[in-house]
N, C-alpha and C positions, 0 to 999 in steps of 0.2 A: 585552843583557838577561841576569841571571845567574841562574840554576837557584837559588840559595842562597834570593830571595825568596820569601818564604811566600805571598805575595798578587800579583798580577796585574791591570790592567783591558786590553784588549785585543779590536780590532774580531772578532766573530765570525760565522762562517757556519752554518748551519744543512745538515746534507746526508742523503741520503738515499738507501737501499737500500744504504749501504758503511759500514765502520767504518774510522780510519784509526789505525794502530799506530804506537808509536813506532819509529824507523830505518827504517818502509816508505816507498815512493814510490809516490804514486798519482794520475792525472789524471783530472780531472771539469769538467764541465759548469754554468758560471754562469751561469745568465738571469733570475732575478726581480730588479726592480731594487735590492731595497734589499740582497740579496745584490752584485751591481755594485759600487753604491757604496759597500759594506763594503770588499769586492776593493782598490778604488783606497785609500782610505784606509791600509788596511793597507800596500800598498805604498809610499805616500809616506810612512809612521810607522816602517818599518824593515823590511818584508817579512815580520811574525809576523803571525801570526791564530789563533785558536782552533775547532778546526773539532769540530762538535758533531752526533750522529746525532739523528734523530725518530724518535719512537715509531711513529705512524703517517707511511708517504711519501705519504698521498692528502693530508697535512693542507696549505695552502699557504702559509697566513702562520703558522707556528709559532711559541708563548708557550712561557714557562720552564715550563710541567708537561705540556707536548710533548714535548720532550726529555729525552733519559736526560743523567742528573749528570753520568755519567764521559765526559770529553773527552780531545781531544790538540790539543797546544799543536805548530804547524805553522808552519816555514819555508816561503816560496811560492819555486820556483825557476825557474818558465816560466808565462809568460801569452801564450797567441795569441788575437787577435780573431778570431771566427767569424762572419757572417751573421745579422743581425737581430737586434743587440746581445747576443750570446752569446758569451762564451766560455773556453775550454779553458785550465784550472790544472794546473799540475803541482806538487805539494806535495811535502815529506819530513816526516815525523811526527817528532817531539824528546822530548816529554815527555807522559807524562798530567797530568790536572788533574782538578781539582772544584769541579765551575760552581757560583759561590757567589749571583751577582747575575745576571740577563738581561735587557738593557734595548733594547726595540727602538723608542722611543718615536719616534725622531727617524728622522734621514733617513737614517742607517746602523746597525748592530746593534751595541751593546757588551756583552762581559759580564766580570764582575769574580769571578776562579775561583781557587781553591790549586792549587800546582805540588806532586804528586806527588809524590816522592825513591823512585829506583828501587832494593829491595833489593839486597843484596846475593847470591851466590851460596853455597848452602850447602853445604859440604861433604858432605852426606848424599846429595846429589842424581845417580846414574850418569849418566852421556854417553851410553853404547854403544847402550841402548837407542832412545834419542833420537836419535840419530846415523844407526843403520839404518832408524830406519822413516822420516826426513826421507830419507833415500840411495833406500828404495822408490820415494818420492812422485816423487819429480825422474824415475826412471825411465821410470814410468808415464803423465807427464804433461809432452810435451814444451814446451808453454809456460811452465810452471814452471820447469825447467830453461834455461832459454835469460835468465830473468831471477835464476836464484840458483846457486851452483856449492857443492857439500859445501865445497871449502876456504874459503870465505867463512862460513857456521856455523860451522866448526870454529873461526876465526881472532874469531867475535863471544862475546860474554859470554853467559852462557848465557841470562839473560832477554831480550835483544834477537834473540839467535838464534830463540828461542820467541814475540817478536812478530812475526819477521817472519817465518816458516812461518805462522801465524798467517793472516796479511794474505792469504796465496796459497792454503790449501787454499779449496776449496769448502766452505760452508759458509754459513746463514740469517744475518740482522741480525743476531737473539736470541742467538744463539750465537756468535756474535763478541763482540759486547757485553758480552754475561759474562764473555769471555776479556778484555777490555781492561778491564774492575773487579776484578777478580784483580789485588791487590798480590805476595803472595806468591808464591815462585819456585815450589815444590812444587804448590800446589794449581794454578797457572797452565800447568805444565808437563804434569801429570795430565790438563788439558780438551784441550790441545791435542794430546797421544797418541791420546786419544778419538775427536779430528776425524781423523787420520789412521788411524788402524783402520777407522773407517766407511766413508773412503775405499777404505782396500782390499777393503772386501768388494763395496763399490757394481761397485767395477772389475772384480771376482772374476764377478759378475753378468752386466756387459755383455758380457766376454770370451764366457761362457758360451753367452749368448742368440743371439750373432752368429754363434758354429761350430755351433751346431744348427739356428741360419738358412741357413748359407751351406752344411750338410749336404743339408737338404733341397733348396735349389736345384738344389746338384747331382745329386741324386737323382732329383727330376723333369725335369732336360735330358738327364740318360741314360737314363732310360724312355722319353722320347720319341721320341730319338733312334733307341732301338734297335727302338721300332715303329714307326717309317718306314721302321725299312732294312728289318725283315721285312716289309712291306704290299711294298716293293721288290721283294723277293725271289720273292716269291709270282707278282707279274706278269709277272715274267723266267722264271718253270717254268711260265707258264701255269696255272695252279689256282686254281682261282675261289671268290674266299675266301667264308669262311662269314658269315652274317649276324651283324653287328656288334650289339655294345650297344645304340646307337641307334637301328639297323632296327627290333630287337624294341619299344623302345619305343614309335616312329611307330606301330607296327601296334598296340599296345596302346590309343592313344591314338586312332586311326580307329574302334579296337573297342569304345569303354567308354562312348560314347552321350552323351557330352558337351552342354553344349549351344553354338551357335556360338561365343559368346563366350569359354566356357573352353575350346574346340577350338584356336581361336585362340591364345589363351592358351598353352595345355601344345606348342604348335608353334614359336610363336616362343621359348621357352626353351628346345625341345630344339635348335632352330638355335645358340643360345647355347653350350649343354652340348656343343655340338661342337666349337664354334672354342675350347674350354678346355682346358689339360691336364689329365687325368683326375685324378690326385692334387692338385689346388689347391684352396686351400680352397672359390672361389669355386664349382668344381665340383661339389663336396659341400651345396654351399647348393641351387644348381639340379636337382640328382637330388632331394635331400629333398620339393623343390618336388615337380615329378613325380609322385612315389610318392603324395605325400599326393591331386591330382589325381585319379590311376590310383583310389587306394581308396576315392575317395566313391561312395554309389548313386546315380548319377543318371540311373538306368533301372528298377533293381531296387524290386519291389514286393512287399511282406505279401500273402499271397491271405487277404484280410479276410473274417471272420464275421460279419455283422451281423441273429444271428437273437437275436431279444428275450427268446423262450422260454430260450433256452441261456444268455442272458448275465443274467436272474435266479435260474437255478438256481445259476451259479458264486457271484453274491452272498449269496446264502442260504447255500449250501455256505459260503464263506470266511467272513463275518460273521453274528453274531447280532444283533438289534436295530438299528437305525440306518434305521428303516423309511422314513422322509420323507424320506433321504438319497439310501437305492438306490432310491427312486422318480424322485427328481430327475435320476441317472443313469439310469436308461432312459429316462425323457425324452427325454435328450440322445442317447440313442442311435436314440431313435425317431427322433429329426428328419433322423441321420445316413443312416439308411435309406431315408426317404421321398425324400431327395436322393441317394439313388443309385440307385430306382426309377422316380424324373421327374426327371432332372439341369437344374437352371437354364440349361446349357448348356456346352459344353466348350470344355476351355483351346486355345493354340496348341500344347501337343504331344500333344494327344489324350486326355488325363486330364481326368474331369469335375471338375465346379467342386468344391472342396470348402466343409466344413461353416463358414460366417461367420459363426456364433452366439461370443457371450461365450465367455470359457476358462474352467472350474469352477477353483475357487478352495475345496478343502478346511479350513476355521479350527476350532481346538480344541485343547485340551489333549496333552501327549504323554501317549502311549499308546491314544490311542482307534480306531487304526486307520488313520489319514490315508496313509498307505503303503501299508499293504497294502491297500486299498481300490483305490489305482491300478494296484496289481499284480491284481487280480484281474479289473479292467477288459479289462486288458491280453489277461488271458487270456479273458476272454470274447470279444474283439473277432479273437484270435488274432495280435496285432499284436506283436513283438518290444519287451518294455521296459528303457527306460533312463533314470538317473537323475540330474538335475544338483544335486549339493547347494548351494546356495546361500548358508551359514551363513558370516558371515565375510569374505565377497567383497568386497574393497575396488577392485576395480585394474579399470578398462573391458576391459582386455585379454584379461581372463578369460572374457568375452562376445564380444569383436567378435577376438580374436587380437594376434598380433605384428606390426609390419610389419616386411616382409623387408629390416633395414638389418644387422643381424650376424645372425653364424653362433648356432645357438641358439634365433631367434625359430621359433615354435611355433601352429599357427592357435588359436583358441576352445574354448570347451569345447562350444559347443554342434556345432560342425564336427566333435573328437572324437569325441560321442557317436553322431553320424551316422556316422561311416566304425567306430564299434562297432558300430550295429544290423545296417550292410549292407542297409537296405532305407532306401527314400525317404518311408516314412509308419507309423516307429514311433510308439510309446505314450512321450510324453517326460513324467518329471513335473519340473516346478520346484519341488525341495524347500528347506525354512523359506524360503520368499520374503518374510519378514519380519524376515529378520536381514541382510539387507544393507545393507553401512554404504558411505559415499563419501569421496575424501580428496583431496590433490592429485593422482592416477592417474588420475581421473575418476570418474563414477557409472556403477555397472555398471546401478542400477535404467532408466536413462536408455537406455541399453543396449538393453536387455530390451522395450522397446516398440516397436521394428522388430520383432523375433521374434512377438510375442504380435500384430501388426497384422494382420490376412489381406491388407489391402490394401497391403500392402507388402512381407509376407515372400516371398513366390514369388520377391522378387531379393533378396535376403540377404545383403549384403555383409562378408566377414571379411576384417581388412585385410591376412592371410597370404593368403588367396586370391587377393584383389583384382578376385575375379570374382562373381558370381549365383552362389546357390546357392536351389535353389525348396524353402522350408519350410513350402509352405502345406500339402502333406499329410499334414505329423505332425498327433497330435493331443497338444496340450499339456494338461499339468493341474499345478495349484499345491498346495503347501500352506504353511500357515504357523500358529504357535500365539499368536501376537493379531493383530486383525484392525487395530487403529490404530495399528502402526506399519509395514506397507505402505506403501510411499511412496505419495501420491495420485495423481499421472498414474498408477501403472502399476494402484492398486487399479478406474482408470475402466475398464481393458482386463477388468477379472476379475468373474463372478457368483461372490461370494462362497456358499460353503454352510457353515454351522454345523452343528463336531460337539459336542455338550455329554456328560457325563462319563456314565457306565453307572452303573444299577441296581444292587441287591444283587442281583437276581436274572438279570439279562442278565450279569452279571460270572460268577455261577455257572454260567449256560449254555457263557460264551467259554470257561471253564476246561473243562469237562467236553469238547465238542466239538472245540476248539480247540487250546489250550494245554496239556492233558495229553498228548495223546496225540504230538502235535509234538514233547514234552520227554521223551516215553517212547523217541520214534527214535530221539532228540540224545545221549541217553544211554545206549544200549544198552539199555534195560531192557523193550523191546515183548514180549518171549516170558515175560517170568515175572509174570503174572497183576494186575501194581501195580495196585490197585485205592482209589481217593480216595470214605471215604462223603461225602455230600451236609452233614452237620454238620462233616468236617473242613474243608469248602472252604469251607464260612460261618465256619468257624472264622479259617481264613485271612485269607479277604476282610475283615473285619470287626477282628479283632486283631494282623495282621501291615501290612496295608498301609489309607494313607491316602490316596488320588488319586482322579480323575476318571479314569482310562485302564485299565490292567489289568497293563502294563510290570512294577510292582515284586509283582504275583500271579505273574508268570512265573519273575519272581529267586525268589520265594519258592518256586515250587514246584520248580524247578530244584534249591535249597539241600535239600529231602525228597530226591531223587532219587539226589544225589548222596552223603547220606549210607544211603543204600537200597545205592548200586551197592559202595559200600563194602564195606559189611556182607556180599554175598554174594562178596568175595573176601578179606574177612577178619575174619570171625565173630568177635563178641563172646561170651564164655567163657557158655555155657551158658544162651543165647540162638541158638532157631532162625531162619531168616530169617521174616519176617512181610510177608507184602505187602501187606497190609489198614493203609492207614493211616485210623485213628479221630482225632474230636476232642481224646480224652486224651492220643493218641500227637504231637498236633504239638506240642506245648510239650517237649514231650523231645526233639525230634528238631531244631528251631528255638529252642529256650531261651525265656524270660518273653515274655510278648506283650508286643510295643511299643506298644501302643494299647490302653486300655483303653477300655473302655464306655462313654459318656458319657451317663447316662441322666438325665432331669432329674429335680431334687428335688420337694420338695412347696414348701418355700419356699425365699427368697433373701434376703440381705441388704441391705436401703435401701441403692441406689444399685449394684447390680451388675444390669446389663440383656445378654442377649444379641443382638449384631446379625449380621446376614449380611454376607460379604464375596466378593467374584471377586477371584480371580488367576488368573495363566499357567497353572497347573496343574487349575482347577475351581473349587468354591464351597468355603466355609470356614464356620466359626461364628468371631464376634469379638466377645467377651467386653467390656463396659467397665464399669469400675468407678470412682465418684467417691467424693470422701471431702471433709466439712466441717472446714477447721482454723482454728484461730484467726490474725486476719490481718486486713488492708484492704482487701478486697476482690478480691484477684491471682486470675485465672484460669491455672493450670498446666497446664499438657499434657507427658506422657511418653508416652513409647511406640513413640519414632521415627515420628511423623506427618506427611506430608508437606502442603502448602502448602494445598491444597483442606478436608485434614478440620482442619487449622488453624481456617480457618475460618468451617469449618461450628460448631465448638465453639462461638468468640464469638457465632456467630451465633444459636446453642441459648441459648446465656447471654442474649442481646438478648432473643430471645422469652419468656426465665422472669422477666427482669427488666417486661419490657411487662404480663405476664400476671401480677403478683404476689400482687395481691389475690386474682382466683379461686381461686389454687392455695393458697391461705391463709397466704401470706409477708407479712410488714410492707414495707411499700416501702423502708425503710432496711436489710433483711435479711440486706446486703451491706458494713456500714460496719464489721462486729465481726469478720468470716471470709473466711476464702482459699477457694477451689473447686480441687480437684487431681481431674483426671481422668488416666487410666491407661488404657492398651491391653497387656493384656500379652506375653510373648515381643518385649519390647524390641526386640531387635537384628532383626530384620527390616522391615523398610522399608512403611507402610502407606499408602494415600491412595487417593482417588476421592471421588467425588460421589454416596452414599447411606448417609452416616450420620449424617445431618441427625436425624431421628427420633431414633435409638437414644440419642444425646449427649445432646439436649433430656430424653428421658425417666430417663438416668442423674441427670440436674442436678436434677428433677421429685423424684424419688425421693429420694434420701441429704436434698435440702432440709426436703420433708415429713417425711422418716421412715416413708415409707409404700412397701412392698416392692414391687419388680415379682414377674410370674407365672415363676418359675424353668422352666417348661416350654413358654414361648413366647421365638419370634425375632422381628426386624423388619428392616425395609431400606425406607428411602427417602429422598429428601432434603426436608428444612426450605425455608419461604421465612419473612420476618420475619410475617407478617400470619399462619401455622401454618398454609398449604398444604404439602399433602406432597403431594412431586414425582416424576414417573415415574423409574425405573432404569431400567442395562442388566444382561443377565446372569442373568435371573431362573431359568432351566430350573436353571441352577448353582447357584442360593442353594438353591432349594428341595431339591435332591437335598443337599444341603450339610444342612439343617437335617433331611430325612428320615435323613441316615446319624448325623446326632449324637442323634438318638433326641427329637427337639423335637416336640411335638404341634400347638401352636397358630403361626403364621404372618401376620405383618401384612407387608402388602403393598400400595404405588400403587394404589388404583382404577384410575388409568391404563392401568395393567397388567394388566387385566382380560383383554384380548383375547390378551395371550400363555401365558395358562396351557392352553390347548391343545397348546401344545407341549412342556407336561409329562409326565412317562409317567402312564398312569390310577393305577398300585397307591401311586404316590408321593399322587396328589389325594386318593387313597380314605383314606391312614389322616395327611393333615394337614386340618388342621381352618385353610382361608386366607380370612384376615378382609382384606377392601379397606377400605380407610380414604384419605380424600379431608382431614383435616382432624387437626389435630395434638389436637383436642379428642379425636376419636374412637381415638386412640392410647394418651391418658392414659387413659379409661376403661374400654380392654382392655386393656392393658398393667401396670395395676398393683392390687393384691389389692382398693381401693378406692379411692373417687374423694376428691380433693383437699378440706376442706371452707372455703369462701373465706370471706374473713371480711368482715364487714359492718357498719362504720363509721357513725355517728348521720349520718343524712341522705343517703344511698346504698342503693341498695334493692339487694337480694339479686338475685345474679345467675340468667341464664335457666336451665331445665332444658338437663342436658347431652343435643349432638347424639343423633340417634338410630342404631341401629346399621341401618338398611335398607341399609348396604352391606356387610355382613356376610357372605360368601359362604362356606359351607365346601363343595368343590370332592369332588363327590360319583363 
């Protein structure tokens, strides 16, 4: 067969995990059949075949777009049969090719491919380089050597010299491959310098890794050594050696009150930690063990305060308002008393039963306190507190530990916080128990319901322990700031308690009491008179900050402080210090109020209605504004609305479409115009289930032309027949519509019985109308009622409902 042909057909094999180079020799393994009887074919046809790599080696009967194009055209020069119709080729690579046709149809493989023509060698290309680092490899790598000698390269052309270094460094499929579609000498030369630098640094590596192995070996058989010969020595002079490492620890471990099981436990590892050498890694694993043991309390106890008197004066002292909150905490602390006055009964190590009520469950807004509330528990109860933050926790291990398989694993955080308190029944909170997320690590929420069980925690298993730990005498508390994304098993373990957003005037109290004088420590500033009148902090509250909590009143009053503390070490020109901060003085000292007033007009424009909204951070006012365009009737929605107030909107549209006539629309009203409703501040993300009303009466309004009342709000949801349906979140809406300066308030009938949990000065100055029907919304909600119109042979419609559900909340 002569090189000279352009085209070739010729039996071929398919192979895998090897690339074969022109001039290498290489042996492989045949057993699929139609590979076989390719094998034979080719040998009875003149001993050529085409041997060709696959893309993927899992694939098992490989097509032409399995295989990479660039082949080698192969002499067979040894066949031995092996066992179970298998066997052993010994090839020499000849030429590259380019598989033009692959046809495996029949009973052996053929493919019809171009024969390559191997460039020539360029004069530009140096040897020397080429030369010494192929002279490295051979050194390094005594199998390589034993099948190529330097004088054999030197004596080849330089592109076959370069395939077949090629064929012998280490090196992936992919990167072989590449090097056997490399026509040219240069760039082919370049890849294969490449593989051989990598080489030498891999080997620079292992060199490395091994003398600092075989250092420390030695280093720990001559420490051993040399304390055996001293323990020797000692009992040859008679002197009786002093107590060992692991004496101390035995005795520590009889001493620290264990219970049998980890008694057990920390004994037979120290049996372990003997028979080891003290510098092995392994040894290092089992002291950590140990230590962690040695430092849990599993004796040590809080000498607990459970006097009721003391533990609402600390709440009173620490917070203002939050009255049905800290009642619900002494509650629970009553009950904890009366069960350590008449004990149910005592455990097996002599500690009464503890408290097997629900865990408090803190929910509300940030900033309202939900922390410091537990800290003050804490301190009432006199119990040491600590805190697991929870925000984030994806991984189970974060909860239940490591297991002890390498060096590194580390127990829980709950075990942590227990060997921080030092006592066996601190004050633990589970902070944002609402942000924990699950992935493949496991679910930490899933976790957490062993801990939170009474009937299960006293044996507490963390899998670095791998023993009982009793947690039934902490006393746990949660928080989180929404209550519906608590996972449901663990929300069954929690009494939830709601905290809902502060007053203007509880906000002025926490600053006056609280937050000044905390940020007068923080800051140095207690000794020089700073004094905040009563209108700069309304001034604050009300123009600086917009929340449910009091957080960004502390930033704020912090940012006064700090340009206060300034000023008395470096005076402004002909300006004395002033510590009297007035409502004039806080726009100079804080710059333009971020919030301005929101006071309602007298009127509003057809089709702008304001509704109530909850989020994460408290109630809201949400503004909607509809607008009539010309069109075929397209309902639009903007505003970034998500799927529920979607639609509720059609749903608003259903019910003005049903209701046409009364509201005095033509029943075709809808054949000449578009409906565009708007929520504004787009780019935030809006949805829930109560703004059924507010939508229906924007659509009501811009239709008729007839205005809603600019100093009332609403919130509830729509049903098609114009029941308005109960919400959640009401305490939030109303303090919501009290701070945006709204006087009038529609509101679920429904939701009658939750306005108790209003503050009274918020009921006293809104004026909240229940409404049970969407008729009685239009008739308060806009300057006048609809007037329907009434068609020859249709009798005028009834008087509208009446307002006997009209409450304003005195």
């Amino acid at each position: 067969m002569s090189k000279a042909s352009k085209t070739i057909t010729l039996p071929a094999i398919p192979i895998r995990d090897m690339v074969l180079f022109p001039g290498a020799r290489v042996p492989f393994v045949v057993g699929r059949q139609a590979s076989v009887r390719t094998l034979e074919l080719a040998i009875k046809a003149g001993d050529h075949l085409l041997m060709l790599t696959q893309k993927d080696a899992k694939v098992e009967s490989p097509r032409q777009e399995d295989l990479f194009p660039t082949g080698t055209l192969a002499l067979v020069e040894s066949v031995i049969a092996l066992p179970k119709d298998y066997y052993k080729v010994g090839v020499k690579g000849i030429a590259r090719v380019n598989l033009r046709q692959y046809d495996d149809s029949g009973e052996v493989i053929q493919a019809e491919a171009y024969l390559l023509p191997e460039p020539a060698h360029p004069a530009s290309e140096p040897l020397q380089p080429f030369h010494a680092a192929v002279e490295a490899f051979l050194g390094r790598n005594p199998d390589a050597s034993r099948l190529l000698s330097m004088d054999q390269i030197r004596e080849l052309p330089l592109g076959k010299a370069i395939d077949t270094v090629a064929g012998l460094v280490p090196a992936d499929v992919k990167q072989k491959q590449q090097i056997l579609e490399l026509l040219e000498i240069g760039p082919r030369l370049e890849a294969v310098m490449q593989l051989l630098e990598l080489d030498a640094a891999r080997s620079e590596v292992d060199r490395a890794v091994d003398e600092k192995t075989r250092a420390r070996l030695d280093q720990d058989h001559k420490q051993y050594v040399l304390n055996e010969k001293m323990r020797v020595i000692q009992q040859e002079l008679g002197k009786k050696e002093e107590k060992d490492e692991s004496g101390r620890l035995r005795d520590q471990i009889e001493a620290a009150g264990m219970s049998p099981e980890a008694r057990a436990k920390a004994l037979e590892e120290l049996d372990r930690l003997e028979a080891m050498p003290p510098q092995s890694a392994e040894a290092t694993v089992s002291r950590t063990y140990l230590d962690w043991l040695l430092a849990l309390p599993w004796q040590a106890r809080a000498d607990e305060r459970l006097d009721l008197e003391e533990a609402e004066r600390v709440l009173d002292e620490d917070h203002a308002g939050l009255e049905k909150v800290k009642a619900r905490i002494l509650e629970h602390l009553a009950v904890m008393a009366r069960l350590r006055q008449h004990p149910a009964g005592d455990g097996e190590d002599g500690n009464r039963t503890p408290l097997r009520g629900p865990i408090l469950c803190l929910v509300g807004p940030p900033g309202v306190g939900k922390t410091s509330l537990a800290r003050s528990i804490a301190r009432a109860l006199n119990r040491p507190f600590v805190r697991l933050s929870l925000g984030g926790v994806r991984d189970e291990a974060e909860i239940r530990g490591h297991r002890r398989t390498y060096i590194g694993s580390m127990p829980g955080r709950i075990i942590a916080l227990m060997k921080k308190a030092k006592v066996r029944n601190p004050l633990m909170l589970l902070d944002e128990i609402d942000k924990m997320a699950s992935d493949f690590r496991g679910d930490p929420s899933s976790a957490l319901l062993e801990v939170l069980d009474p009937e299960q925690n006293a044996g507490f298993q963390d899998h670095y322990l791998d023993v009982g730990f009793d947690l039934s005498q902490v006393l746990f508390l949660a928080t989180a700031n929404v209550r519906h994304q608590i996972p449901e098993p663990l929300e069954d373990r929690l009494e939830v308690i709601e905290l809902s957003g502060y007053t203007l005037k509880e906000k002025l109290a926490i600053a006056e009491k609280h937050l000044i004088p905390r940020a007068l420590e923080g800051h140095g500033m207690k000794g020089l008179d700073v004094h905040f009148e009563p209108a700069a902090l309304e001034k604050l509250v009300q123009a600086y900050t917009r929340e449910a909590g009091v957080r960004q009143l502390e930033r704020e009053t912090a940012n006064i402080l700090r340009k206060l503390a300034r000023h008395t070490l470096q005076p402004a020109r002909g300006e004395a210090f002033d510590p009297l901060i007035t409502a004039d003085r806080v726009p100079k000292l804080l710059g333009p109020e971020k919030f301005l007033e929101t006071r309602a007009e007298d009127t509003a424009p057809p089709g702008l209605v304001n509704g109530l909204a909850w989020t994460p951070t408290g109630g809201d006012l949400l503004t909607i504004e509809a607008a009539v365009l010309p069109g075929k009737g397209v309902l639009k929605l903007t505003g970034k609305l998500g799927e529920v107030m979607q639609e509720s909107a059609n749903l608003a549209l259903s019910y003005v479409r049903a209701r046409a006539e009364r509201l005095g629309l033509k029943p075709d009203f809808l054949d000449k115009v578009d409906l565009h409703v708007h929520v504004p501040e787009g780019a935030i993300p809006k949805d829930g289930p109560s703004a059924g009303i507010t939508l229906a009466t924007a659509l009501i309004s811009v239709l008729t032309g007839i205005p809603a009342r600019a100093d009332l709000a609403m919130t509830g949801e729509l049903t098609l027949r114009g029941r308005v349906l109960p919400i959640g979140g009401l305490k939030e809406k109303l303090l919501a519509a009290h701070r945006q300066g709204r006087k009038a308030v529609l509101i679920p009938a429904e939701n009658a019985r939750h306005l108790e949990e209003v503050p009274a000065e918020v009921r006293e100055q809104l004026s909240i109308h229940l409404v049970g029907h969407m008729d009685e919304v239009i008739q308060l909600a806009l300057t006048r009622m609809p007037e329907p119109l009434q068609p020859e042979g249709i009798p005028a419609p009834t008087q509208a409902p009446s307002r006997e559900n009209e409450a304003t909340a005195q």
